[in-house]
Legacy VTK file of the C-alpha trace (Angstrom):
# vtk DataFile Version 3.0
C-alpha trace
ASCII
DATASET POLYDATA
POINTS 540 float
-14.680 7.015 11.309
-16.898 5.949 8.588
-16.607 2.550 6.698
-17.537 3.737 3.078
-15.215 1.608 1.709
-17.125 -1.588 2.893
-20.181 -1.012 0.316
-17.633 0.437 -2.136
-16.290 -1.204 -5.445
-12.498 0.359 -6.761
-10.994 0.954 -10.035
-7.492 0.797 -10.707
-6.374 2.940 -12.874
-3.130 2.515 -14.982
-2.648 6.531 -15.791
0.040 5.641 -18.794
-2.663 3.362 -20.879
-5.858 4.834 -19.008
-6.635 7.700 -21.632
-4.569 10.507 -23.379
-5.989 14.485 -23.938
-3.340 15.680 -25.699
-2.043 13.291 -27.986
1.416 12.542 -27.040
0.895 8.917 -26.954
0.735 9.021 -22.632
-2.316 8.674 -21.103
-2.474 11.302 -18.094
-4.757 13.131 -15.430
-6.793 15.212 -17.779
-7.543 11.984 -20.054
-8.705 10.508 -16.838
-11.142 13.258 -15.967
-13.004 12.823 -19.195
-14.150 9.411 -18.478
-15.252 10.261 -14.713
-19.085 10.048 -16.532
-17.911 6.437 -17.759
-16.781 5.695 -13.996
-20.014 7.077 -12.985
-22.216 5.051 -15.254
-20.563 1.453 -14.575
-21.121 2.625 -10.293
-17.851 2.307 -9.098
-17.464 4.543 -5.628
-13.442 5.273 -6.096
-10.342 4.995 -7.915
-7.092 3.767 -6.892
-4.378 5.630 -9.161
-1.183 4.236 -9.834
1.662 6.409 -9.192
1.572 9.101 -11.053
4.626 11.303 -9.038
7.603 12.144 -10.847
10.262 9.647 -11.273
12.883 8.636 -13.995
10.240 5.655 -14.544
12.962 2.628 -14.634
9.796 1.130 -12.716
7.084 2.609 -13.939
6.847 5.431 -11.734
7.685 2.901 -8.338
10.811 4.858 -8.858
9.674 8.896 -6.743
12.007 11.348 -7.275
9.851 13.833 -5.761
6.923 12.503 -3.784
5.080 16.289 -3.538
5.955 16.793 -7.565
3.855 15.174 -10.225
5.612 13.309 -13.614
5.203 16.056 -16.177
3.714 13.396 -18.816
0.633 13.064 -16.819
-0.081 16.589 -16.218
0.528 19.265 -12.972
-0.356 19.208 -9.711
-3.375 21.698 -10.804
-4.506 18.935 -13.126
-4.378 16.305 -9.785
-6.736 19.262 -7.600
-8.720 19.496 -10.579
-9.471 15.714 -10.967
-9.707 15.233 -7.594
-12.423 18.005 -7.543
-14.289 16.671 -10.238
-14.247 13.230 -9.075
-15.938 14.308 -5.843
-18.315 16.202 -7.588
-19.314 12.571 -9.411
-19.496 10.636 -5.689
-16.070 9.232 -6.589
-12.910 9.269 -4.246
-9.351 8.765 -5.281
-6.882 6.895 -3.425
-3.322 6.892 -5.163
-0.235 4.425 -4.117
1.962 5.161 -1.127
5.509 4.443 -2.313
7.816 4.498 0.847
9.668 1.139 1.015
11.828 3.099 -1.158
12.778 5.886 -3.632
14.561 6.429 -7.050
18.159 6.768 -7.002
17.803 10.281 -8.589
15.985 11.175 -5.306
17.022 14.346 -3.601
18.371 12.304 -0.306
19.722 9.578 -2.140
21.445 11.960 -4.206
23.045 13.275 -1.065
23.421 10.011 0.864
26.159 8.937 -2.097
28.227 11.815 -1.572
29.666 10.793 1.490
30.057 8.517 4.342
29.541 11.888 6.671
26.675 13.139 4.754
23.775 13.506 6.823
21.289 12.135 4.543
23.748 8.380 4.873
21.705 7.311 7.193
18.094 7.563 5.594
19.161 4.548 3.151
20.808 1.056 3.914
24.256 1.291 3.358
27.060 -1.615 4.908
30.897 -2.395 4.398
31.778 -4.835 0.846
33.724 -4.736 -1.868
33.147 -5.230 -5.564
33.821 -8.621 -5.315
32.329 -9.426 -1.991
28.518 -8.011 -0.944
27.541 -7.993 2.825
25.145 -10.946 2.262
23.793 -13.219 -0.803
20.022 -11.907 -0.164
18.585 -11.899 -4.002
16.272 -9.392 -4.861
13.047 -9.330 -6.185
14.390 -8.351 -9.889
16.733 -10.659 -10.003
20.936 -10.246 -8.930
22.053 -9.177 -5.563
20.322 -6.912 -3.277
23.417 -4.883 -2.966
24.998 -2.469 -5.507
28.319 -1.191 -4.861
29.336 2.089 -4.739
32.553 3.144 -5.605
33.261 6.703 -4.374
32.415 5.600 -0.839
33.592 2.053 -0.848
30.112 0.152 0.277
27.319 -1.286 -1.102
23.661 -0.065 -0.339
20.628 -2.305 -0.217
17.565 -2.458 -2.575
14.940 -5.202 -2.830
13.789 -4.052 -6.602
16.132 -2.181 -9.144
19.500 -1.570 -8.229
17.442 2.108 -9.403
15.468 2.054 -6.218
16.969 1.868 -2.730
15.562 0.856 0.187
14.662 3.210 3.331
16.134 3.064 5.980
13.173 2.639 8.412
14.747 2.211 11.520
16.021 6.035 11.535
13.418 7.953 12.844
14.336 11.246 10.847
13.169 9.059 7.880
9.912 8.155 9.103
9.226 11.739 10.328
9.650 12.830 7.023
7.429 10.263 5.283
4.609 11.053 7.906
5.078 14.749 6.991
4.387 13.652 3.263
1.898 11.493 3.905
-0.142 14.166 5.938
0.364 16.812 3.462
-1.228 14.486 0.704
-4.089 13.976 3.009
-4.625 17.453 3.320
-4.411 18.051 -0.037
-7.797 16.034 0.109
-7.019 12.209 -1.334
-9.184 9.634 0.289
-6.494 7.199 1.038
-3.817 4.992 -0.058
-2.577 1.879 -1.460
1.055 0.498 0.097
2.641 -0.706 -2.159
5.220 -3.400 -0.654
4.511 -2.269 2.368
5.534 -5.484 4.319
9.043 -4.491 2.888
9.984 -1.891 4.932
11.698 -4.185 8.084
14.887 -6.258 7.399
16.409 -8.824 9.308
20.218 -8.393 10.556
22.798 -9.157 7.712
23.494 -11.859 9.013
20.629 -13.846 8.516
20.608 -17.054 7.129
18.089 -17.927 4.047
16.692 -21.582 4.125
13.714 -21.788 1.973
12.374 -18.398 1.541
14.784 -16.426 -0.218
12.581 -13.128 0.531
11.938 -14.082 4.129
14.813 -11.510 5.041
12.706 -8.469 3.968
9.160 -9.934 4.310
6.922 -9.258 7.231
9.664 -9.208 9.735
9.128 -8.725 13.121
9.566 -5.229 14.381
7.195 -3.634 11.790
4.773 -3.746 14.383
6.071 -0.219 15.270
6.316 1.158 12.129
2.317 0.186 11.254
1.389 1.551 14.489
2.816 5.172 13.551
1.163 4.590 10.310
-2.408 3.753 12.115
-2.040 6.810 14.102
-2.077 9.022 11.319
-4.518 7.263 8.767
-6.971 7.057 12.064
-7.044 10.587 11.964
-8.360 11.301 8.637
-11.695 9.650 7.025
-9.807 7.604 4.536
-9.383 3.927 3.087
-5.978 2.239 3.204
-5.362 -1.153 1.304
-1.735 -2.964 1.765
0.238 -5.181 -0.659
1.644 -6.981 1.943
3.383 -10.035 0.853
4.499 -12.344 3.678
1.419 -11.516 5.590
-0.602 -14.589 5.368
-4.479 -15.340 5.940
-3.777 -16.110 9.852
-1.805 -13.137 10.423
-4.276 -10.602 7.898
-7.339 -10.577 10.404
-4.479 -8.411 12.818
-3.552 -6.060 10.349
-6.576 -5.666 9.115
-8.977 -5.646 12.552
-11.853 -2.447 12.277
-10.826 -1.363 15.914
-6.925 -2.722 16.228
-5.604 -2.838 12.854
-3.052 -1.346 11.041
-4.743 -0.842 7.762
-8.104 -1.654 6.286
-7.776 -4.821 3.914
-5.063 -6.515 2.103
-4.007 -7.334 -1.187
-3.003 -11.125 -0.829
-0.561 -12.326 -3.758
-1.660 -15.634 -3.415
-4.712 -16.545 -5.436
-2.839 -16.126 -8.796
-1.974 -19.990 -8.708
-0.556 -21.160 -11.896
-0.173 -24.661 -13.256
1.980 -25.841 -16.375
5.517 -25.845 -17.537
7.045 -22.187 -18.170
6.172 -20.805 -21.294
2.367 -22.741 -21.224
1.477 -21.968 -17.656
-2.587 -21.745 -16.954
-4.126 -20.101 -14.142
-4.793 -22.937 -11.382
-8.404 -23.106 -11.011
-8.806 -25.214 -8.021
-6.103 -23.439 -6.502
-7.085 -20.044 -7.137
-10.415 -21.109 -5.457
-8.975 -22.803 -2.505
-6.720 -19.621 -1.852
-9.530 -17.018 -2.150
-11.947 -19.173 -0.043
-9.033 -19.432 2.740
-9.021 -15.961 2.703
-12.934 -15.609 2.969
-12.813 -18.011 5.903
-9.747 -16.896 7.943
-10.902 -13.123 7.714
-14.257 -13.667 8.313
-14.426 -12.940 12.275
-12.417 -9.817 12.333
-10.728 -8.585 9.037
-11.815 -7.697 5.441
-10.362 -8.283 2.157
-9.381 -7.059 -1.019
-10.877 -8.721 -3.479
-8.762 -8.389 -7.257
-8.736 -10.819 -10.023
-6.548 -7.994 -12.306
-3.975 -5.406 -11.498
-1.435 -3.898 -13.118
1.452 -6.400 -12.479
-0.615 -9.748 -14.040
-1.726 -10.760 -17.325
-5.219 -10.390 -18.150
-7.323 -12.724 -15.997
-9.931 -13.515 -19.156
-7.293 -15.330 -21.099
-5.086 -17.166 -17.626
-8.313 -18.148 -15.515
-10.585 -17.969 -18.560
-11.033 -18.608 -22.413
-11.133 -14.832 -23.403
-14.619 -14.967 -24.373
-17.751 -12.901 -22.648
-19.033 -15.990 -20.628
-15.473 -15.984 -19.112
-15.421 -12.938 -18.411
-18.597 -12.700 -16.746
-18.184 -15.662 -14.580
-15.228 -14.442 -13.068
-16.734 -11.530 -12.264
-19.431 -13.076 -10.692
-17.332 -15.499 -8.501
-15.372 -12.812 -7.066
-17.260 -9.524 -7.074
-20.069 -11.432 -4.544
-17.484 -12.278 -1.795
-16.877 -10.867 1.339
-14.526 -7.719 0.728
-13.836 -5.080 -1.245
-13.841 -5.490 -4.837
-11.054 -4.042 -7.301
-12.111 -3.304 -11.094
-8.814 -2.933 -12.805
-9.239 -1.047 -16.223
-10.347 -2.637 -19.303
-11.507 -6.288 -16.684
-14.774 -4.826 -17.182
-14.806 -5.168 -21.317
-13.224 -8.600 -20.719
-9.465 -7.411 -22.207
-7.170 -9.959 -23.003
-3.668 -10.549 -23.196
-1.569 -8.993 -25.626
-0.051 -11.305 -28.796
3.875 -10.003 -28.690
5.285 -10.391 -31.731
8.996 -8.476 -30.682
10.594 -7.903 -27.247
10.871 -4.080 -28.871
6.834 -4.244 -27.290
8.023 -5.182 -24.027
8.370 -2.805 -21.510
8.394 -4.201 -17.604
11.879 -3.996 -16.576
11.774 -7.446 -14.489
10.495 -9.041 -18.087
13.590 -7.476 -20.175
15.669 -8.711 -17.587
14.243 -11.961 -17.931
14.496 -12.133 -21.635
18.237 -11.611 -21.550
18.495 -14.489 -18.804
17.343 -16.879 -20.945
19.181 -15.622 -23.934
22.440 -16.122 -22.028
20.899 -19.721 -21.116
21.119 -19.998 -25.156
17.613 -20.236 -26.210
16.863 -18.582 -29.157
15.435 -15.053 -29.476
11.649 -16.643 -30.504
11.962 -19.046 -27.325
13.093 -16.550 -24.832
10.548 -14.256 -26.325
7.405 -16.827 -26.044
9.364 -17.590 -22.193
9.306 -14.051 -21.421
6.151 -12.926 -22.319
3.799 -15.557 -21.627
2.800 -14.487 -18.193
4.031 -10.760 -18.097
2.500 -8.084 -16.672
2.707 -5.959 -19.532
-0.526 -7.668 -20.926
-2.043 -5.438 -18.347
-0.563 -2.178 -19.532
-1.693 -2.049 -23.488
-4.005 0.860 -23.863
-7.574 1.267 -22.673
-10.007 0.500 -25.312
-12.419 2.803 -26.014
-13.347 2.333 -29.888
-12.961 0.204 -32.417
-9.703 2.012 -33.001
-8.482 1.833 -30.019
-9.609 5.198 -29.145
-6.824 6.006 -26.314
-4.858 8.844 -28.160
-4.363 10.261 -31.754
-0.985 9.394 -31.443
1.257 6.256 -31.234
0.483 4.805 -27.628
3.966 4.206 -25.632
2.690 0.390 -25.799
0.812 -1.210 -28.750
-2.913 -1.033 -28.189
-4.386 -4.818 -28.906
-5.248 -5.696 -32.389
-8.859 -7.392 -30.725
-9.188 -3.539 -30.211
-12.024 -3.989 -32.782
-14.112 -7.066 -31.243
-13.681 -5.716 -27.526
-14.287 -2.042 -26.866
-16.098 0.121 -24.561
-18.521 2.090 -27.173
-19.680 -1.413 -29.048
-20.017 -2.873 -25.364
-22.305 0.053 -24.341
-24.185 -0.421 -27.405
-24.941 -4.674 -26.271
-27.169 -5.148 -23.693
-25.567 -8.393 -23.167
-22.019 -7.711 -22.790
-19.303 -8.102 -19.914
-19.620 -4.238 -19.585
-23.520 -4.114 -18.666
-23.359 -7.598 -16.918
-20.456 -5.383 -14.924
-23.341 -2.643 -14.000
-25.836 -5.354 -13.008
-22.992 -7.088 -10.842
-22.228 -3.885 -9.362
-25.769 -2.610 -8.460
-26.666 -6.227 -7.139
-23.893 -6.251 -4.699
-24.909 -2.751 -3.311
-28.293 -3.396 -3.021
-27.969 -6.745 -0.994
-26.523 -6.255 2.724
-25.648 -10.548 2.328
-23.084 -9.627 -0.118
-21.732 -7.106 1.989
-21.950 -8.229 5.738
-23.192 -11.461 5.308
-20.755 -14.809 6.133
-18.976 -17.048 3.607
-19.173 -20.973 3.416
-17.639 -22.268 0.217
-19.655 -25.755 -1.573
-18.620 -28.202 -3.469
-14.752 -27.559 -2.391
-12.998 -30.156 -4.295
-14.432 -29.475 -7.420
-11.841 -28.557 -9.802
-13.897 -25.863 -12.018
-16.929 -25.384 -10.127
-17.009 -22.221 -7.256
-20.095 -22.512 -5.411
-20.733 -20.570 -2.215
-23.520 -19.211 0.285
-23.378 -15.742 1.564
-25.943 -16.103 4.634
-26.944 -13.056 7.462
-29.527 -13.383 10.274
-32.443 -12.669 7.599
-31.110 -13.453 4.376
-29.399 -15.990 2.538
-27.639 -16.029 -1.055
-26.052 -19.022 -3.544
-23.786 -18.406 -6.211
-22.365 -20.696 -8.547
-19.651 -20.341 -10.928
-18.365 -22.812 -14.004
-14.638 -21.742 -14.534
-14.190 -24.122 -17.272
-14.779 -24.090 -21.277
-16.473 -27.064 -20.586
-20.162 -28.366 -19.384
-20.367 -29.596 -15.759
-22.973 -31.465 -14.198
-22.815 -30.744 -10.288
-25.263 -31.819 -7.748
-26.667 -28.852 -5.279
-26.304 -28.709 -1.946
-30.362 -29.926 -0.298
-30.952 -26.203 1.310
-30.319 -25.032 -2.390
-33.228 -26.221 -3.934
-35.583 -27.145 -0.915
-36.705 -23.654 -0.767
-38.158 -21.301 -3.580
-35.806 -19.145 -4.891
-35.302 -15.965 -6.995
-32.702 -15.641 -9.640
-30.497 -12.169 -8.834
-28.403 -12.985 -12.208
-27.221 -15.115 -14.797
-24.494 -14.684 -17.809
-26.829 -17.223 -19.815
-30.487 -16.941 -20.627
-32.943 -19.756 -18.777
-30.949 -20.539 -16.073
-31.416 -24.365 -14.723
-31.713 -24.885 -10.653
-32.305 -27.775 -9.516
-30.784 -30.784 -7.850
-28.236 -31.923 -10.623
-27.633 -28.804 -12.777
-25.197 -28.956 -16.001
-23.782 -25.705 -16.001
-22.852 -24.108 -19.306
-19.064 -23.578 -19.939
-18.394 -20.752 -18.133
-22.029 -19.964 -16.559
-22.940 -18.085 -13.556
-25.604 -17.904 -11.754
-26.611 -15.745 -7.988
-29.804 -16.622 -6.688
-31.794 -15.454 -2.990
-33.368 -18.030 -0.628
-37.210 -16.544 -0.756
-38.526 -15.281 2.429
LINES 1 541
540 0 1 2 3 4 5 6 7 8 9 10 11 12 13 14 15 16 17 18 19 20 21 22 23 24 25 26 27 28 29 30 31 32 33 34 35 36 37 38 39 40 41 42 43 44 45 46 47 48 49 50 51 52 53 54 55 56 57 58 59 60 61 62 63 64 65 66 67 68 69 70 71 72 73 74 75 76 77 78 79 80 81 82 83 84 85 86 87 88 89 90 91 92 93 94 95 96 97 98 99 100 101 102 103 104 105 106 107 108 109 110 111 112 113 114 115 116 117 118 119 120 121 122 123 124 125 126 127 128 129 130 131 132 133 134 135 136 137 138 139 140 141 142 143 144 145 146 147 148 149 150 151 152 153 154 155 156 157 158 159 160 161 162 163 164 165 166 167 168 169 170 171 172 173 174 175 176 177 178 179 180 181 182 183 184 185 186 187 188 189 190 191 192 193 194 195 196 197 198 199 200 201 202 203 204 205 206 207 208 209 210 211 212 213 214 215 216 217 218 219 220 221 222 223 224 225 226 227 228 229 230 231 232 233 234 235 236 237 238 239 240 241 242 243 244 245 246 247 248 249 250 251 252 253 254 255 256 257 258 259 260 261 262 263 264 265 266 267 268 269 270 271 272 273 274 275 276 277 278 279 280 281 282 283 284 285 286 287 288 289 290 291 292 293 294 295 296 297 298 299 300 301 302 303 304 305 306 307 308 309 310 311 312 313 314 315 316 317 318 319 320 321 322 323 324 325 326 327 328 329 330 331 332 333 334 335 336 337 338 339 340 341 342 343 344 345 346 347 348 349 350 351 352 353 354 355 356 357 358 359 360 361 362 363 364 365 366 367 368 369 370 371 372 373 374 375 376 377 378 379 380 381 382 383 384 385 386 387 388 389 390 391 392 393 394 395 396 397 398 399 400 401 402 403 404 405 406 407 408 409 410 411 412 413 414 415 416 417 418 419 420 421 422 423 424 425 426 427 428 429 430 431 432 433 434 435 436 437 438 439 440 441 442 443 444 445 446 447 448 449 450 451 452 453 454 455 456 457 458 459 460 461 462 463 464 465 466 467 468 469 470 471 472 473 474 475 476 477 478 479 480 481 482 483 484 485 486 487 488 489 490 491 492 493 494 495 496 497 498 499 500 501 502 503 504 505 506 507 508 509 510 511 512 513 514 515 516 517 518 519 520 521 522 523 524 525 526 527 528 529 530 531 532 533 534 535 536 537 538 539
């Protein structure tokens, strides 16, 4: 099989705030295919759709009702073969999320699997013996509140890691996995080019039994025994000429070369959860800078030999990375670009990174919309905080600053209608059509990043060796093969910093690949601008 993906860069796509053609406030699949020329200019190679299937949405469409059916708000399957069509026709692929740690409640087996004890779809979710007073364990899950939810009519409890909304699998029967592998083939065949999993390392539980010490989600997370279960999976994704990316929690930087091996592994990178490192009391937390390069450069190192990673600095379930790792300016916006997008991996664009987006100035919890934030809210109302408090508590670090509609015009430009969320008010300032227009903003420095890294093997094959590692702003790093050899340099601070450069650095002549700041300095003690980057090649 081909390894595309390893000279590709993604873009996530959020299909409720991507773009809407017909003006009921939702973005959907036909909104999406009109901006496959934007896709096209900025040179991404494919697109990772969230889900888009239909569902009740109590998670945003985590919830599948129907994984072979999609949500009517975002358009037919017709519209899916149709965008999928003209997205090849670009050079593009599509991958779209692989939802099968569990379903919605209002799923056809669950529906069934409540009737009855004796019902033969029991068995394809986690059901065990409580009372409404007493659950089989204290496991908590993910959303907060027991893992179990009781069940009246039948007199037990069933098992769910998220929303009480979305049950858990039972993976161990092997009538359930038959029938996910049956979906999952028919989707390849209906032509996708692969999948994200989400919460994959989910899908194995301990006994009931098990005792929690210090990890409270250690009974769901990467337990052993989902050995088998990834090695079904392999068989089938090794079949077809596809990428597969896991969010796979509990699977740490020693154990991610294994899942992720080219000839052995289960799938083909990872999407660690570690790197967002914050810092600061609740309500004024900051995105850990030394931290969140330590992680990413553990990562770099430990996968080096055998694996490949996933490289993200947005997504759909974090606030905006230009206003927690940076300042929400250009220069910030750029940098952190520039500091991920040249490591060894994969790299993820999530929509709106590329114009620099920031996070989203909430005024009411009425704008709120991520159930695990609502739920949150109400927490600390019942803590007695007062409705402002729990408000700034709540929203300071949700993932709804992710999910405010694309910006596409000085209006906003995402639908004639009112958007289901509020689009920013800095709608105006940052925008895709006055970005286009400025040969110096994040969105062109985004098409120079992007055409740098594919036209430069060292950024693709070549090895990692982070520099100056306790510096608590500064990422510098080498990216060396056989016959070439690259430096990049990164000030992650609003601040000037005066760093001294590694002797091979500056002993050599070297060419400047890019810079977010005119006149670059290099030399042996540099002060970097606030928030300056710089990539530079070792001359032959």
């Amino acid at each position: 099989m081909s390894k595309w993906w390893k000279n590709a860069v993604g873009y996530q796509i959020y299909p409720r705030s991507f773009m809407d053609s017909n003006d009921d406030g939702i973005g959907d699949l036909k909104g999406i295919q009109s901006k496959l020329p934007y896709l096209k200019e900025l040179g991404i190679d494919f697109i990772w759709l969230n889900p888009i299937y239909q569902s009740p949405n109590i998670d945003n469409g985590y919830d599948i009702s129907d994984y072979q059916a999609i949500n009517p708000e975002f358009g037919t399957l017709e519209d899916l073969k149709n965008l999928l069509e003209a997205a090849h026709a670009q050079g593009i692929r599509l991958i779209m999320d692989l939802v099968v740690n569990h379903t919605s409640d209002q799923h056809p087996w669950f529906i069934e699997s409540r009737k009855d004890r004796e019902n033969p779809y029991r068995d394809y979710y986690l059901w065990a013996d409580a009372t409404p007073e007493k659950m089989p364990n204290n496991w908590q899950s993910f959303f907060g509140g027991s893992t179990w939810t009781y069940d009246q009519q039948t007199k037990q409890a069933y098992f769910h890691v998220f929303a009480k909304e979305q049950p858990d699998l039972n993976w161990k029967n092997p009538v359930v996995r038959e029938e996910i592998y049956q979906m999952i083939r028919w989707w390849l065949d209906f032509g996708i080019d692969g999948f994200r999993l989400d919460a994959i390392s989910h899908i194995q539980k301990e006994p009931w039994d098990f005792k929690i010490t210090d990890n409270p989600w250690a009974p769901f997370m990467n337990v052993s025994g989902i050995e088998t279960y990834m090695s079904e999976l392999r068989e089938i994704f090794r079949s077809y000429d596809i990428m597969t990316v896991g969010e796979a929690s509990g699977v740490n930087s020693k154990k991610a070369p294994f899942w992720t091996h080219e000839e052995d592994g289960y799938i083909d990178m990872i999407f660690e959860l570690e790197h967002q490192v914050r810092s600061g009391e609740p309500g004024q937390e900051v995105g850990d800078l030394l931290g969140f390069k330590k992680v990413l450069s553990r990562w770099q190192k430990d996968l080096q030999p055998i694996g490949w990673n996933a490289l993200y600095i947005d997504n759909h379930d974090n606030p905006r990375s230009n206003s927690v790792f940076g300042n929400g300016t250009s220069e910030s916006a750029s940098a952190l670009a520039t500091a991920y997008m040249l490591l060894r991996g994969t790299p993820f664009i999530y929509q709106g990174q590329e114009l620099g987006m920031t996070n989203y100035p909430f005024e009411s919890i009425d704008e709120v919309n991520a159930t695990d934030s609502l739920a949150s809210y109400h927490a600390w109302l019942e803590q007695g905080l007062s409705p402002e408090e729990a408000l700034r508590l709540t929203t300071h670090w949700t993932r709804d600053h992710s999910r405010t509609p694309m910006h596409w015009n000085n209006f906003g430009g995402f639908s004639n209608s009112l958007p289901w969320m509020k689009v920013n008010p800095n709608t105006d300032k940052i925008n895709v059509a006055m970005q286009q227009a400025d040969l110096f903003s994040p969105l062109n420095y985004y098409k120079k990043l992007i055409s740098l890294r594919k036209s430069m093997p060292v950024f693709i094959s070549g090895s990692y060796q982070i520099e100056l590692p306790k510096h608590p702003t500064v990422w510098a790093y080498t990216r060396k093969t056989v016959s070439d050899e690259a430096y990049v340099i990164t000030n992650l601070s609003d601040q000037p910093q005066s760093v001294t450069l590694p002797n091979r650095w500056i002993n050599t002549p070297t060419t400047t690949l890019l810079a977010n700041y005119p006149d670059p300095s290099w030399k042996k003690t540099v002060t970097l601008r606030p928030f300056e980057a710089i990539a530079v090649k070792k001359d032959a």
